[in-house]
C-alpha positions in Angstrom: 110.8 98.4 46.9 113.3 98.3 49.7 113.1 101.9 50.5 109.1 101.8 50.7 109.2 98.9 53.4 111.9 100.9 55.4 109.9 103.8 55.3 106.3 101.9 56.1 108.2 99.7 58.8 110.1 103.3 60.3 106.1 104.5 60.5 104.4 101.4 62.1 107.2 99.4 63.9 104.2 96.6 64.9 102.8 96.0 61.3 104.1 93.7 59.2 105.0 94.1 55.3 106.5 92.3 53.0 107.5 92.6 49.4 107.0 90.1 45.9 107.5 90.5 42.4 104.5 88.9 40.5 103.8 87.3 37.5 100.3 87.8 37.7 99.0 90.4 40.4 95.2 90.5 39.7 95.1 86.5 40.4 98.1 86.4 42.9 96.6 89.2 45.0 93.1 87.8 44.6 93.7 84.3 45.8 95.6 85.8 49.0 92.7 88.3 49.6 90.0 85.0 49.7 89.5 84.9 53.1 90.9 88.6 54.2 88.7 91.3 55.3 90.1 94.0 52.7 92.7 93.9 50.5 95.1 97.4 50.4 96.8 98.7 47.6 98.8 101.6 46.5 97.8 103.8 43.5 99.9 106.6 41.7 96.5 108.1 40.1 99.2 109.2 37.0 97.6 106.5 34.3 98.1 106.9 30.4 95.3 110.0 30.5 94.0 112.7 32.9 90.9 111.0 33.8 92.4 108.2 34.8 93.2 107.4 38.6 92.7 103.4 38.3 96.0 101.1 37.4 95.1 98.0 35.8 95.9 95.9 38.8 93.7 97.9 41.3 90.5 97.6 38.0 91.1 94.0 38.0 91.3 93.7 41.9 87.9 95.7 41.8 86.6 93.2 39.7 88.2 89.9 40.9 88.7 89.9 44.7 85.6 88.5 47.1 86.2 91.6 49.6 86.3 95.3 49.4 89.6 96.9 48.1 91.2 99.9 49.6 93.5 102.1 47.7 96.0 104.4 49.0 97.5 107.2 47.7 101.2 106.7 46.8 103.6 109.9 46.6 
């Protein structure tokens, strides 16, 4: 986790990230997105089958956050 927000900070210096281990992630990331314009999240598109590019915490975000939900590429 350390070595992704080194490499996101070493790309854009003025943004700034943070990290957090959650017990929940749909509802934690849901509640913080309430009043945000777009939540962004990574994706590794490697899931349990071919077809399948959607983690579960991006299919709940799709279904439980009240603004759009942008998912980036990881790797």
């Amino acid at each position: 986790m350390r070595t992704a927000l080194a490499w996101a900070h070493a790309r854009q210096p003025g943004i700034k990230a943070t990290a957090s281990l959650l017990d929940a992630p749909v509802e934690t990331l849901a509640n913080a997105a309430e009043h945000a314009l777009a939540v962004v999240v990574g994706r590794r598109g490697r899931g349990g089958y071919t077809g399948m590019r959607l983690g579960s915490v991006v299919h709940g975000l799709l279904h439980r956050a009240h603004c759009p939900v942008i998912t980036v590429p990881v790797g």
